[in-house]
KEROBA-898172 format. One record per atom (N, C-alpha, C): residue number from 1; atom name; z, y, x. Coordinates in nm, 3 decimals. Atoms other than C-alpha are relative to their C-alpha. Layout:
+-----+------+---------+---------+---------+
:   n : atom :       w :       v :       u :
+-----+------+---------+---------+---------+
: NUM :   CA :       Z :       Y :       X :
...
+-----+------+---------+---------+---------+
***
This chain:
+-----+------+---------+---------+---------+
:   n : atom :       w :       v :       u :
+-----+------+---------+---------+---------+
:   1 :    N :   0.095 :   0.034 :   0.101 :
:   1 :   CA :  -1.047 :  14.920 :  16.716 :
:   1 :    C :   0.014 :  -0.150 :  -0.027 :
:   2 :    N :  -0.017 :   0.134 :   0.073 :
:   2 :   CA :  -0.954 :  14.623 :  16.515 :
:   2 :    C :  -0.139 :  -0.090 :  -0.061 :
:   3 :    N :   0.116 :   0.037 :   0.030 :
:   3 :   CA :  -1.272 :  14.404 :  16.451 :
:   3 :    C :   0.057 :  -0.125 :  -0.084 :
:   4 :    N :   0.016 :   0.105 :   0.060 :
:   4 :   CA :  -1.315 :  14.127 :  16.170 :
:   4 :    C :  -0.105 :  -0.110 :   0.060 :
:   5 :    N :   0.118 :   0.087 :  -0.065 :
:   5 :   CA :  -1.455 :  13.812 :  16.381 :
:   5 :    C :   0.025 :  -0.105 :  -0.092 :
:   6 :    N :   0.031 :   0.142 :   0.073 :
:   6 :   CA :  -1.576 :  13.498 :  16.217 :
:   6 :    C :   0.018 :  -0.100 :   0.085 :
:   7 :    N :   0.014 :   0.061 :  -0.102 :
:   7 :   CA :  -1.524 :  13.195 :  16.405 :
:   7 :    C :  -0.180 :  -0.044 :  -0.070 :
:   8 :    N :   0.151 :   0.007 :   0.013 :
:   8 :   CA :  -1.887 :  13.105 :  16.480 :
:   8 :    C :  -0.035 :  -0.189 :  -0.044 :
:   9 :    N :  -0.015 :   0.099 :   0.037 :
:   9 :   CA :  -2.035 :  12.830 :  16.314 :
:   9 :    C :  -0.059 :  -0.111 :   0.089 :
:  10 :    N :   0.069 :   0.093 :  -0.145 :
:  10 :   CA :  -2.100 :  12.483 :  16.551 :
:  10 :    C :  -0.100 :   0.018 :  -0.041 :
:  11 :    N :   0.126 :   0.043 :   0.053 :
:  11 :   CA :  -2.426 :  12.501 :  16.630 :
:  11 :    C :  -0.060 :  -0.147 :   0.032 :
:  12 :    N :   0.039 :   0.102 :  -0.039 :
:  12 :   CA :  -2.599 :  12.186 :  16.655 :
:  12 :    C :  -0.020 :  -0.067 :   0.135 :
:  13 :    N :  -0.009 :   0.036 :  -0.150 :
:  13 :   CA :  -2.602 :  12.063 :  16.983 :
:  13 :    C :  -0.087 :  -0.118 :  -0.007 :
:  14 :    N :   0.142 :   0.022 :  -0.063 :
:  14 :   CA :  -2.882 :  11.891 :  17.163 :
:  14 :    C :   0.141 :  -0.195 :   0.070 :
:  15 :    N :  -0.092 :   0.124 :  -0.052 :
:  15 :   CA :  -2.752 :  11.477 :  17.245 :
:  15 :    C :   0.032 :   0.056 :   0.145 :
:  16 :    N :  -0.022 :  -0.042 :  -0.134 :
:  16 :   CA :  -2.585 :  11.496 :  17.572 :
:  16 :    C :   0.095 :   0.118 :   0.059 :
:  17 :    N :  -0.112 :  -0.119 :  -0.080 :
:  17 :   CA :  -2.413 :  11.834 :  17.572 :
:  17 :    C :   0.141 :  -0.011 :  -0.069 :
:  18 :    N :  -0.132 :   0.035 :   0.048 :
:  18 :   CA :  -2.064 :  11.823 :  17.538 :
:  18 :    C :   0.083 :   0.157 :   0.085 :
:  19 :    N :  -0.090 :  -0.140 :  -0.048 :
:  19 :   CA :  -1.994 :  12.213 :  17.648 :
:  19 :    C :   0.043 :   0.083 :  -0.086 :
:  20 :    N :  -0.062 :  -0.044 :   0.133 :
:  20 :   CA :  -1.824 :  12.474 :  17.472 :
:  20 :    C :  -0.074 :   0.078 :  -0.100 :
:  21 :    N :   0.071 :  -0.051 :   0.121 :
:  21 :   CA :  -1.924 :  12.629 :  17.198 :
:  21 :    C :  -0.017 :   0.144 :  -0.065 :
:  22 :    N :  -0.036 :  -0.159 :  -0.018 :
:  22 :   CA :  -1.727 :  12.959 :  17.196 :
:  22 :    C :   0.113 :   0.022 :   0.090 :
:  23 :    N :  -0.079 :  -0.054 :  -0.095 :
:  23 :   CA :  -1.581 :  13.117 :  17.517 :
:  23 :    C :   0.013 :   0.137 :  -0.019 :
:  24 :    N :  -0.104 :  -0.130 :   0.058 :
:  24 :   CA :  -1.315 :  13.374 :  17.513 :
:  24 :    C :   0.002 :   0.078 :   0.212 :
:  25 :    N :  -0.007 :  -0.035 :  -0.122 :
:  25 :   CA :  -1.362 :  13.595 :  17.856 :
:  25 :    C :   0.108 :   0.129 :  -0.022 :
:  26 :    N :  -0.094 :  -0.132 :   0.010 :
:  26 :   CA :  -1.072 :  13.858 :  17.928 :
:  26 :    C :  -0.091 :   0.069 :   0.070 :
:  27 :    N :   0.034 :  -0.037 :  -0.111 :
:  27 :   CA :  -1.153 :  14.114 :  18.093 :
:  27 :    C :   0.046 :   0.216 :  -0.001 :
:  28 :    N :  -0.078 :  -0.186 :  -0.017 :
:  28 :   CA :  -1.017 :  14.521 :  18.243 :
:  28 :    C :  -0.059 :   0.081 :   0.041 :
:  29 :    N :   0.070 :  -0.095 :  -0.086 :
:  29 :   CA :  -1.237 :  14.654 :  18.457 :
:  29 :    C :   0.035 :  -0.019 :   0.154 :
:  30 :    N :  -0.063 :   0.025 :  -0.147 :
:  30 :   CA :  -1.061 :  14.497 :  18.754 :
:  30 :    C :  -0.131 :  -0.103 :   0.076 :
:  31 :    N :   0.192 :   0.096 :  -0.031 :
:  31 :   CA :  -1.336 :  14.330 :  19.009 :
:  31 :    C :   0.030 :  -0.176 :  -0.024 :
:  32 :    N :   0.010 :   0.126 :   0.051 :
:  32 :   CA :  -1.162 :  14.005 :  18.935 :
:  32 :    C :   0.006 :  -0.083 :  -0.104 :
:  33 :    N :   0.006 :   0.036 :   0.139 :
:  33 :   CA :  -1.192 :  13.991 :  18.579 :
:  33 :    C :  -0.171 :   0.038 :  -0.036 :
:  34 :    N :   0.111 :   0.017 :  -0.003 :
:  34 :   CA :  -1.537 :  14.107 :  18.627 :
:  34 :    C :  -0.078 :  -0.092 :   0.105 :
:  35 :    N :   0.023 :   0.122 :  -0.049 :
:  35 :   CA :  -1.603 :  13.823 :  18.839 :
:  35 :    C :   0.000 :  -0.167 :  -0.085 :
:  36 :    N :  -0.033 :   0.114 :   0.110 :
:  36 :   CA :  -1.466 :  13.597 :  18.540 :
:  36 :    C :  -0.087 :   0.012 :  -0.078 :
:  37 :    N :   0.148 :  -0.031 :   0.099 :
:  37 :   CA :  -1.763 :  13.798 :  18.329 :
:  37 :    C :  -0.088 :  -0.083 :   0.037 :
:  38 :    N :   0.097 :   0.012 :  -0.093 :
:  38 :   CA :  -1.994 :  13.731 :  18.560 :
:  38 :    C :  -0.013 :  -0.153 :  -0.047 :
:  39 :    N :  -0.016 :   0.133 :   0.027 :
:  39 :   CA :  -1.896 :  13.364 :  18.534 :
:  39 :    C :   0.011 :  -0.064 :  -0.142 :
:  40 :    N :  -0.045 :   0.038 :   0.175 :
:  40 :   CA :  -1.812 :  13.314 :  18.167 :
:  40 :    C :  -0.198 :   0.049 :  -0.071 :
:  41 :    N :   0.151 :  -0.043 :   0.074 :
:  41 :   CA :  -2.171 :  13.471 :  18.091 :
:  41 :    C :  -0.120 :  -0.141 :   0.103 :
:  42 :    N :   0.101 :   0.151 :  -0.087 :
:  42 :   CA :  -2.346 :  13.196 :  18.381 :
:  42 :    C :   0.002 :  -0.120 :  -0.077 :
:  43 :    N :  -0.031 :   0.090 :   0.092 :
:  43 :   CA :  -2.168 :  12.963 :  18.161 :
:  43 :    C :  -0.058 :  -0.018 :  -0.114 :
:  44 :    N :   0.052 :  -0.035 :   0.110 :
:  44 :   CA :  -2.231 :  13.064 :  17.835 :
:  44 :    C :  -0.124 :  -0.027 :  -0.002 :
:  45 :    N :   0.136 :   0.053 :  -0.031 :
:  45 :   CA :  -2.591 :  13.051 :  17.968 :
:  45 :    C :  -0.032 :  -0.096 :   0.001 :
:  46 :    N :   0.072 :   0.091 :  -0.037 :
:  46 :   CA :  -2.640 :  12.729 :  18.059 :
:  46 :    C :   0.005 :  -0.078 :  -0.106 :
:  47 :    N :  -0.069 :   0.079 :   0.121 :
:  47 :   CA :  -2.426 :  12.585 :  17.785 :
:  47 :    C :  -0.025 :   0.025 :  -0.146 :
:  48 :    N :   0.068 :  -0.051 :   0.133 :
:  48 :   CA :  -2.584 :  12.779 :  17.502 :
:  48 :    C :   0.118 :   0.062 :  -0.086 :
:  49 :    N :  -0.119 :  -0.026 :   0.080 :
:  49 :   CA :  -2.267 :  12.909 :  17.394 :
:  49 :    C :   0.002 :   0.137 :  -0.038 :
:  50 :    N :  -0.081 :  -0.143 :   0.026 :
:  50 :   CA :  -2.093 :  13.212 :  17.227 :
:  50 :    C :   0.085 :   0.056 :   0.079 :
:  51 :    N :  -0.051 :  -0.074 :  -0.123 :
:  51 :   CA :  -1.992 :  13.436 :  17.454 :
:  51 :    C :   0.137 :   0.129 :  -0.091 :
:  52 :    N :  -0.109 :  -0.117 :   0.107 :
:  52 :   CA :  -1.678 :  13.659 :  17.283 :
:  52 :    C :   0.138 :   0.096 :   0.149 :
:  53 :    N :  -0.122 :  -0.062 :  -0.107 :
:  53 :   CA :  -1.536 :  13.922 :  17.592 :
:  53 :    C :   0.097 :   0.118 :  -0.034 :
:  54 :    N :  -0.147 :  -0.062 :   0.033 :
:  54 :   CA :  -1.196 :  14.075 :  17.546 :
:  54 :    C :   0.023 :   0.108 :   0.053 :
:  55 :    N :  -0.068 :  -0.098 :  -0.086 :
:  55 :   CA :  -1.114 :  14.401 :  17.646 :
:  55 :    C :   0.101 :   0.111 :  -0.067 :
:  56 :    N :  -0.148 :  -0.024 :   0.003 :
:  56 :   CA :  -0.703 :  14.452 :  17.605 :
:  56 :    C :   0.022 :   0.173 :   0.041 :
:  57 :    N :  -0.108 :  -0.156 :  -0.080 :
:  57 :   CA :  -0.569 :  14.862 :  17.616 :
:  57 :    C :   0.110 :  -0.025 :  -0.037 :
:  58 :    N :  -0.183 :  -0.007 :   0.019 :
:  58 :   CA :  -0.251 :  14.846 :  17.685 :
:  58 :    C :   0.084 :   0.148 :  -0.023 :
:  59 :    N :   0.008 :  -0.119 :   0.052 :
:  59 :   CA :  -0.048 :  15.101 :  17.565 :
:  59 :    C :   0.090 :   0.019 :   0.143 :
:  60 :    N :  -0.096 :  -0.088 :  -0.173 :
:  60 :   CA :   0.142 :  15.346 :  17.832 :
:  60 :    C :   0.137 :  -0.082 :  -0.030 :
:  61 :    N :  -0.161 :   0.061 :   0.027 :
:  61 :   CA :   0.488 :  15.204 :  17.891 :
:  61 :    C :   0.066 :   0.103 :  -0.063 :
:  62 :    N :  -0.100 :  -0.140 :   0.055 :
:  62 :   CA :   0.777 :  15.380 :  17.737 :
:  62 :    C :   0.054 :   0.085 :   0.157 :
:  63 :    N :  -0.058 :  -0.125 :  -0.113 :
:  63 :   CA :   0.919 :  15.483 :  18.110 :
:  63 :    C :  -0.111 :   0.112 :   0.019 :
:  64 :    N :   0.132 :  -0.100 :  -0.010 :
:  64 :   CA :   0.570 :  15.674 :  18.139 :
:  64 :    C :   0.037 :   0.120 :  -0.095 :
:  65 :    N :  -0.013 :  -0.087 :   0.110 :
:  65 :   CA :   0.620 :  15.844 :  17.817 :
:  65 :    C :   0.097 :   0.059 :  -0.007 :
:  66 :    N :  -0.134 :  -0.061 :  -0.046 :
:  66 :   CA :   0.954 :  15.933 :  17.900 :
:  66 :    C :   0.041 :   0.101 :   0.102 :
:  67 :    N :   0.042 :  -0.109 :  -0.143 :
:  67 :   CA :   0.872 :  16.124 :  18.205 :
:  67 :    C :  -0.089 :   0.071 :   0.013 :
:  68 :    N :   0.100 :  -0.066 :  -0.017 :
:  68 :   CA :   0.582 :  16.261 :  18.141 :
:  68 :    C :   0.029 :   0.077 :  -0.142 :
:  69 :    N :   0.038 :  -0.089 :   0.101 :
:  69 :   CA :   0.677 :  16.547 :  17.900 :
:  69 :    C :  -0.107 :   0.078 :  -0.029 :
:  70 :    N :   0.148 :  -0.060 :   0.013 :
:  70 :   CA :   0.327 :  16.719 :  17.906 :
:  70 :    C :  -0.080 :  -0.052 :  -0.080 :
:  71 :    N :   0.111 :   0.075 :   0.034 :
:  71 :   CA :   0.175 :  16.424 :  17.755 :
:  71 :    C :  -0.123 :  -0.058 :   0.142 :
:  72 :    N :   0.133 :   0.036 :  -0.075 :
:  72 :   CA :  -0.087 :  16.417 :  18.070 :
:  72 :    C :  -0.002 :  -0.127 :   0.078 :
:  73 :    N :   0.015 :   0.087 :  -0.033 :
:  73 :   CA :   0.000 :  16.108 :  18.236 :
:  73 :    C :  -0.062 :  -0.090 :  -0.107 :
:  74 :    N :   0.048 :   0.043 :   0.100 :
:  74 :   CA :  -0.051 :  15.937 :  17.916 :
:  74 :    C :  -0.192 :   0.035 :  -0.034 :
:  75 :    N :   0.160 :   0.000 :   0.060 :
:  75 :   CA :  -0.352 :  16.076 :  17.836 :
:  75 :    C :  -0.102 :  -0.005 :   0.117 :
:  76 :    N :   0.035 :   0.061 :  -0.123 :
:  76 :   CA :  -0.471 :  15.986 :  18.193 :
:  76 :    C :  -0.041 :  -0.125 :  -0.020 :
:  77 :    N :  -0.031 :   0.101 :   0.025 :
:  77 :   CA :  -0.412 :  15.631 :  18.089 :
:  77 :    C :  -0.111 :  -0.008 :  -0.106 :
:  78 :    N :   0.088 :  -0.005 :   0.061 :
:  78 :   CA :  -0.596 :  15.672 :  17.764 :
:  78 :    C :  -0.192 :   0.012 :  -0.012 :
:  79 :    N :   0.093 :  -0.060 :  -0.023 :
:  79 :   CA :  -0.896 :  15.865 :  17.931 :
:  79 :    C :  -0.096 :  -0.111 :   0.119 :
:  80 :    N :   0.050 :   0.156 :  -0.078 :
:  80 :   CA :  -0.898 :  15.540 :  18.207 :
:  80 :    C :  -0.076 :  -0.080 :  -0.130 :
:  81 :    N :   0.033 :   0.076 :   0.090 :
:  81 :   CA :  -0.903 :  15.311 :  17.925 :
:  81 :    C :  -0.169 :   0.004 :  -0.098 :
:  82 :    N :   0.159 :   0.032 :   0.102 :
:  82 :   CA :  -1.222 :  15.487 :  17.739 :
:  82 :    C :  -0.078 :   0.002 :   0.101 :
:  83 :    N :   0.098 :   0.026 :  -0.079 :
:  83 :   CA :  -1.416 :  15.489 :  18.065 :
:  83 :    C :  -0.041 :  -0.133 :   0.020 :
:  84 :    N :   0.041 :   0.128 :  -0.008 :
:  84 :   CA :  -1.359 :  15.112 :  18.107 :
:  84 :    C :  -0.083 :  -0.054 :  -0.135 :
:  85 :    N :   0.098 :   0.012 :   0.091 :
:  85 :   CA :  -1.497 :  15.077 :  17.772 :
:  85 :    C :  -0.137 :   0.026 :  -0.001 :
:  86 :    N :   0.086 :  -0.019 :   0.022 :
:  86 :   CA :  -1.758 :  15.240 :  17.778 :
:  86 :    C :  -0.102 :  -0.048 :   0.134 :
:  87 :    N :   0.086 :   0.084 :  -0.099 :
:  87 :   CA :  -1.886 :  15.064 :  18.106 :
:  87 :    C :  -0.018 :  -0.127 :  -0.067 :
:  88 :    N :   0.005 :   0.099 :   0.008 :
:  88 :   CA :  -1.822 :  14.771 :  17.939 :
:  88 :    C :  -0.079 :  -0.036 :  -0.148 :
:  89 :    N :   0.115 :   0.001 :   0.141 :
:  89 :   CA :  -2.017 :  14.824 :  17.610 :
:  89 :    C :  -0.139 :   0.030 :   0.049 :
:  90 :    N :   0.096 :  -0.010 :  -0.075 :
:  90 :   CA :  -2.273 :  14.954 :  17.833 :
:  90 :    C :  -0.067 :  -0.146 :   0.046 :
:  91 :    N :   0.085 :   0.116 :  -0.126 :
:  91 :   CA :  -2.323 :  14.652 :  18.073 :
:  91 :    C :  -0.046 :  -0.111 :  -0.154 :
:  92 :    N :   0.068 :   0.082 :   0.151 :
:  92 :   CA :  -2.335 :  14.446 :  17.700 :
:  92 :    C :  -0.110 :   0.018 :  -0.033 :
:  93 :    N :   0.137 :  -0.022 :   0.113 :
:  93 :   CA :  -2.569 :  14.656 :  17.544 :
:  93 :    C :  -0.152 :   0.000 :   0.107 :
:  94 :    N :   0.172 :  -0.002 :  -0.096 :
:  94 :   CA :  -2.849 :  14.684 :  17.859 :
:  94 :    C :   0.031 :  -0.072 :   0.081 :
:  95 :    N :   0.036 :   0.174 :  -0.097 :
:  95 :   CA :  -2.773 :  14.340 :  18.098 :
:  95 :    C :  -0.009 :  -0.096 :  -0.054 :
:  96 :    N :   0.012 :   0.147 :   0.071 :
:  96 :   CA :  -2.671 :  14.077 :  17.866 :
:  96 :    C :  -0.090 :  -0.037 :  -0.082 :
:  97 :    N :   0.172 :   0.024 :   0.100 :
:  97 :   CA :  -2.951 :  14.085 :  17.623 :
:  97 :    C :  -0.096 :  -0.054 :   0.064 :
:  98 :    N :   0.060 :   0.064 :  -0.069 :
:  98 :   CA :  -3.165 :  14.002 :  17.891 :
:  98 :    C :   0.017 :  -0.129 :   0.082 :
:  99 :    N :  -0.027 :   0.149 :  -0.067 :
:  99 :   CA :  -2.998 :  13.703 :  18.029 :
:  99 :    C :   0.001 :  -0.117 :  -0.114 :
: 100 :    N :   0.021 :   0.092 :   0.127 :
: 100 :   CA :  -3.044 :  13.557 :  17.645 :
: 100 :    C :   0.134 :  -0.086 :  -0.011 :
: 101 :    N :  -0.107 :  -0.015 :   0.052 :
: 101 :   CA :  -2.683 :  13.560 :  17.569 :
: 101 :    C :   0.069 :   0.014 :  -0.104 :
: 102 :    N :  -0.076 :  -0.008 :   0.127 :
: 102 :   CA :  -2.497 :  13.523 :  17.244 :
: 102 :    C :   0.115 :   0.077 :   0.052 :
: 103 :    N :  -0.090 :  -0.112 :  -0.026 :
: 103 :   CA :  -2.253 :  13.819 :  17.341 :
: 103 :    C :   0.065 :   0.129 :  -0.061 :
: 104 :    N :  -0.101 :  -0.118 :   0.093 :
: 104 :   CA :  -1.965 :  14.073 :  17.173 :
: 104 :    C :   0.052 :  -0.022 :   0.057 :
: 105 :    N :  -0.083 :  -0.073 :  -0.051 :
: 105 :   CA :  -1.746 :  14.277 :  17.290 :
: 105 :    C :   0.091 :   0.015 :  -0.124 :
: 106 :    N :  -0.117 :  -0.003 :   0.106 :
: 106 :   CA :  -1.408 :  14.292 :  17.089 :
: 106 :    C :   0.144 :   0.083 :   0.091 :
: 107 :    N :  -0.067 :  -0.063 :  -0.108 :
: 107 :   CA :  -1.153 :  14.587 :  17.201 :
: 107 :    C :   0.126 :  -0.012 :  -0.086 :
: 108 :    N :  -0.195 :   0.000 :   0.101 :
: 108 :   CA :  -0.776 :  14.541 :  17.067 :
: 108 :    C :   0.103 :   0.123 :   0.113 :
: 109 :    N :  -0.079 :  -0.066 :  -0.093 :
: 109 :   CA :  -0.496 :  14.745 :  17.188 :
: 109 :    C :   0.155 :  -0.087 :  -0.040 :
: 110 :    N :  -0.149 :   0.080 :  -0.006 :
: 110 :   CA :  -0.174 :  14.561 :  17.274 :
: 110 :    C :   0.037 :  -0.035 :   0.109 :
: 111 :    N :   0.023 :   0.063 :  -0.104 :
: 111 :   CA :  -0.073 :  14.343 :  17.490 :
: 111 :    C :  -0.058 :  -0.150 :   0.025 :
: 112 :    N :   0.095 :   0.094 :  -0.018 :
: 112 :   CA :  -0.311 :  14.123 :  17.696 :
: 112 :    C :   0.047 :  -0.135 :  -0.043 :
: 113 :    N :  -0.010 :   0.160 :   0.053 :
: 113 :   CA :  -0.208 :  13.749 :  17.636 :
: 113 :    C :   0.012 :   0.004 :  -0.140 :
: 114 :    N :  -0.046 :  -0.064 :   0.179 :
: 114 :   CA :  -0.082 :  13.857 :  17.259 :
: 114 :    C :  -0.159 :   0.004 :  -0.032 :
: 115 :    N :   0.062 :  -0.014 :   0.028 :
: 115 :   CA :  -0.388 :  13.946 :  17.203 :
: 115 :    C :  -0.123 :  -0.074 :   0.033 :
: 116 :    N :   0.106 :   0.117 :  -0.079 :
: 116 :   CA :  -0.646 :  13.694 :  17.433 :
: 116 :    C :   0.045 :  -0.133 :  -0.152 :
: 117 :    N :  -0.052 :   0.159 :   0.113 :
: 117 :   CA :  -0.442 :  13.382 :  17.203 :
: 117 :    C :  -0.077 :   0.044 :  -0.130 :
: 118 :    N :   0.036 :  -0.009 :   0.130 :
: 118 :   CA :  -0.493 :  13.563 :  16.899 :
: 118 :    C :  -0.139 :  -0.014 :  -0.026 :
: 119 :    N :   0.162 :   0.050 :   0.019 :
: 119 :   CA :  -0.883 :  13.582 :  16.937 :
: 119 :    C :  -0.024 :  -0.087 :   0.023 :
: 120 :    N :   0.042 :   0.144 :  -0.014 :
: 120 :   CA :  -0.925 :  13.249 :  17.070 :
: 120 :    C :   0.020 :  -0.087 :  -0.107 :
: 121 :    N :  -0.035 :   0.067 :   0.150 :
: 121 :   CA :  -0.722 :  13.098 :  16.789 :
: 121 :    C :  -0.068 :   0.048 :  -0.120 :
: 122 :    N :   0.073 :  -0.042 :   0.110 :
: 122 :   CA :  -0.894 :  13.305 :  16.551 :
: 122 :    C :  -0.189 :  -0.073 :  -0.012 :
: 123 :    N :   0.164 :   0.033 :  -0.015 :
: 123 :   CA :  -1.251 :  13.239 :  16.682 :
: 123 :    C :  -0.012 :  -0.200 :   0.007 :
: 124 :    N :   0.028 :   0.143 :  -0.029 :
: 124 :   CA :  -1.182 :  12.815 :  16.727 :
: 124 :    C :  -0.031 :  -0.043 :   0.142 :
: 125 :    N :   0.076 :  -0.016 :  -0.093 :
: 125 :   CA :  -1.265 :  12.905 :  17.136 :
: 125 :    C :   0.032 :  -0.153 :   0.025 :
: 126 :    N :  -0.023 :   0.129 :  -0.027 :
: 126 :   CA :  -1.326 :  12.602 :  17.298 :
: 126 :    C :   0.012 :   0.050 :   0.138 :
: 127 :    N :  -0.051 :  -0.041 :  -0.111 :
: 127 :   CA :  -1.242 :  12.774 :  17.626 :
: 127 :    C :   0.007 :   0.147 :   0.055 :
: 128 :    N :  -0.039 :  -0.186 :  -0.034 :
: 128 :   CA :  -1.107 :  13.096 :  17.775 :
: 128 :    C :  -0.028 :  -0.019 :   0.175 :
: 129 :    N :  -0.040 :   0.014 :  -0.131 :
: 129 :   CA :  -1.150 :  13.230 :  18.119 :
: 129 :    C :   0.063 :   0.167 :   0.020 :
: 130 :    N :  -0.043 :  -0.138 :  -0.045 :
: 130 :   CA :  -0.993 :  13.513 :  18.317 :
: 130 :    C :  -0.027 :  -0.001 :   0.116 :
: 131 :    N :  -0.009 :  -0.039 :  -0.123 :
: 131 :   CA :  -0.974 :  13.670 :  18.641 :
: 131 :    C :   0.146 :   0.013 :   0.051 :
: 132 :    N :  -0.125 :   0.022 :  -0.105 :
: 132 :   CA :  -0.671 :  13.608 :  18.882 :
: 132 :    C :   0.100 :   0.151 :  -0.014 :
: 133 :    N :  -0.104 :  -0.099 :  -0.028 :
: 133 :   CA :  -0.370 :  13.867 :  18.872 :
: 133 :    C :   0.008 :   0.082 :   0.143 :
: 134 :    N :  -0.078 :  -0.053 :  -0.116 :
: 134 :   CA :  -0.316 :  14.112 :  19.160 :
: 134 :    C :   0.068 :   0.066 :   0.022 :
: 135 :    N :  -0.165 :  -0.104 :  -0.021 :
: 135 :   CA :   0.000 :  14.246 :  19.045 :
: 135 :    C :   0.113 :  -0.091 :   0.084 :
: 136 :    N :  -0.159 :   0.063 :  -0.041 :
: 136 :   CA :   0.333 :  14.162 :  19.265 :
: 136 :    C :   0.117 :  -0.022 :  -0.111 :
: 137 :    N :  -0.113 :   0.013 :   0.098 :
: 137 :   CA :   0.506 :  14.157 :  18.968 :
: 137 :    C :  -0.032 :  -0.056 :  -0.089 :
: 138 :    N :   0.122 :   0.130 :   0.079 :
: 138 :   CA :   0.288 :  13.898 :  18.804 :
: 138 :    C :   0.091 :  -0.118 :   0.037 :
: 139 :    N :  -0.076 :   0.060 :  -0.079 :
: 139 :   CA :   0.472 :  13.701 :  19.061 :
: 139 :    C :   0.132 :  -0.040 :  -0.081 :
: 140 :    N :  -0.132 :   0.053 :   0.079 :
: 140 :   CA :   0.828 :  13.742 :  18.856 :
: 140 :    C :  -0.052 :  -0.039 :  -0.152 :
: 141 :    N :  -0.015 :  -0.073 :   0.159 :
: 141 :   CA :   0.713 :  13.842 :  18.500 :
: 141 :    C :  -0.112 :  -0.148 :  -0.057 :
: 142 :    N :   0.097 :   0.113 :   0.021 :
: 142 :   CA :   0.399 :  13.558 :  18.502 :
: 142 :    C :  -0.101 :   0.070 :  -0.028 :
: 143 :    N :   0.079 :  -0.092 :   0.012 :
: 143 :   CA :   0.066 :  13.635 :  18.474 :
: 143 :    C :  -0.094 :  -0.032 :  -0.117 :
: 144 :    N :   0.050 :   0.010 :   0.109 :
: 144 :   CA :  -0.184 :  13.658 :  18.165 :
: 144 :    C :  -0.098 :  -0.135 :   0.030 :
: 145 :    N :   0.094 :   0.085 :  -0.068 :
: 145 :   CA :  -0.396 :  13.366 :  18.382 :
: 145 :    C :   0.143 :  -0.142 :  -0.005 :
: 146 :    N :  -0.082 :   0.141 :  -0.009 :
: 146 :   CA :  -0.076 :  13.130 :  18.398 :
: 146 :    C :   0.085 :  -0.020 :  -0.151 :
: 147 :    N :  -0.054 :  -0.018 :   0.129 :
: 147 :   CA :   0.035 :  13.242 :  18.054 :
: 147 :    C :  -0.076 :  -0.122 :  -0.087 :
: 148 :    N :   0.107 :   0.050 :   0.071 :
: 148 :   CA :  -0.251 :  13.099 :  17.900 :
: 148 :    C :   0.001 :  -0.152 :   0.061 :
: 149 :    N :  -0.080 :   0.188 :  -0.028 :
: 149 :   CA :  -0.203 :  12.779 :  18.096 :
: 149 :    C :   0.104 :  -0.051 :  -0.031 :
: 150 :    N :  -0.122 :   0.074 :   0.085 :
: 150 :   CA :   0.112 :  12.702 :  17.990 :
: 150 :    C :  -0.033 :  -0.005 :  -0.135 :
: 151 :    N :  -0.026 :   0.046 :   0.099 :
: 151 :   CA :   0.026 :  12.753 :  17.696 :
: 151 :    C :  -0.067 :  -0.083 :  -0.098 :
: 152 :    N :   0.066 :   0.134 :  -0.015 :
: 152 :   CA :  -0.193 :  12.433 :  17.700 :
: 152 :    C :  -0.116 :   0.004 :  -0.141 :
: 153 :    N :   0.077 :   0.020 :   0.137 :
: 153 :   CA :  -0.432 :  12.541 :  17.390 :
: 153 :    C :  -0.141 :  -0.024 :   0.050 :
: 154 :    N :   0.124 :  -0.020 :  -0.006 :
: 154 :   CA :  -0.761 :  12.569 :  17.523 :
: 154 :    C :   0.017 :  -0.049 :   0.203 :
: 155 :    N :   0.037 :   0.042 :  -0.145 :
: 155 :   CA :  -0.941 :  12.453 :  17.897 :
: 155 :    C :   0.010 :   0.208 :   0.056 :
: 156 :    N :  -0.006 :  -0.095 :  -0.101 :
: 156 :   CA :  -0.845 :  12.769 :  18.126 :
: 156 :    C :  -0.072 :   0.015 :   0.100 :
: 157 :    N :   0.027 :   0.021 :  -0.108 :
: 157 :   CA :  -1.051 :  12.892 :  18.388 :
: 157 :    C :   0.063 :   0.109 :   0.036 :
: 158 :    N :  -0.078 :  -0.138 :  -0.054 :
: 158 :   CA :  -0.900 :  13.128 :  18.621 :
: 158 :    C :  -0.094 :   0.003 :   0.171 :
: 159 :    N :   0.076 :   0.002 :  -0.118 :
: 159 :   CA :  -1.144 :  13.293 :  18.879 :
: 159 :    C :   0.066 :   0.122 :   0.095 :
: 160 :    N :  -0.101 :  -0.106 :  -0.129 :
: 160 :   CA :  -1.000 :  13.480 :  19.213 :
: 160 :    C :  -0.097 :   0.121 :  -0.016 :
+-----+------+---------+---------+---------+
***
């Protein structure tokens, strides 16, 4: 689901604060990207900010699809994917409201960094955070947390 976001307009800020304005949170359903929620919304809180959290489906690889003539691995994958959603539109629609949160949920399907840049750049973020990698193969390939650091646009946080 492709969404039309606006970048949000500055709001006036109070002398003294110099925090961001709109943060970009990834996030999968993994506990250390919901640890980065967790944190990106504490933030957002204190700082009065726009809160804008990301949640990336990736599509099945092609070796998946290649091996799985049935279709059912795939749609395994798919059937993951709408559960994490729908926890995660959930915890939006009945926790964050109450912590007096400027908060959306924005779901793309692609792949994660591809798609984290593109909303940040789109929205003006004045900072992104994520949650730490715990793939071994993050290790060769790099991970969507060191991606985003290199690629020096925005203040990175990256929480374990």
């Amino acid at each position: 689901m492709n969404e039309e976001l606006q970048p949000a307009a500055r709001p006036i800020r109070d002398v003294g604060s110099d925090g961001p304005g709109t943060i970009v949170v990834g996030i999968d359903g993994s506990t250390s990207s919901l640890r980065a929620a967790a944190y990106a919304v504490g933030l957002a809180r204190r700082q009065r900010s726009r809160l804008v959290a990301v949640y990336v489906r990736t599509l099945p690889a092609t070796v998946l699809s290649l091996a799985d003539a049935g279709g059912n691995a795939a749609h395994n994958v798919i059937d993951a994917h709408d559960a994490v959603e729908r926890q995660l539109r959930d915890a939006v629609e009945r926790h964050i409201p109450r912590l007096s949160v400027d908060v959306r949920l924005v779901v793309r399907t692609g792949e994660p960094y591809t798609e984290l840049v593109a909303i940040a750049e789109q929205l003006h973020a004045d900072a992104v955070v994520v949650g730490r990698s715990a793939g071994a193969l993050h290790r060769i390939a790099g991970s969507v947390a060191v991606k985003l650091v290199r690629c020096g646009r925005w203040p990175v946080t990256v929480v374990p």
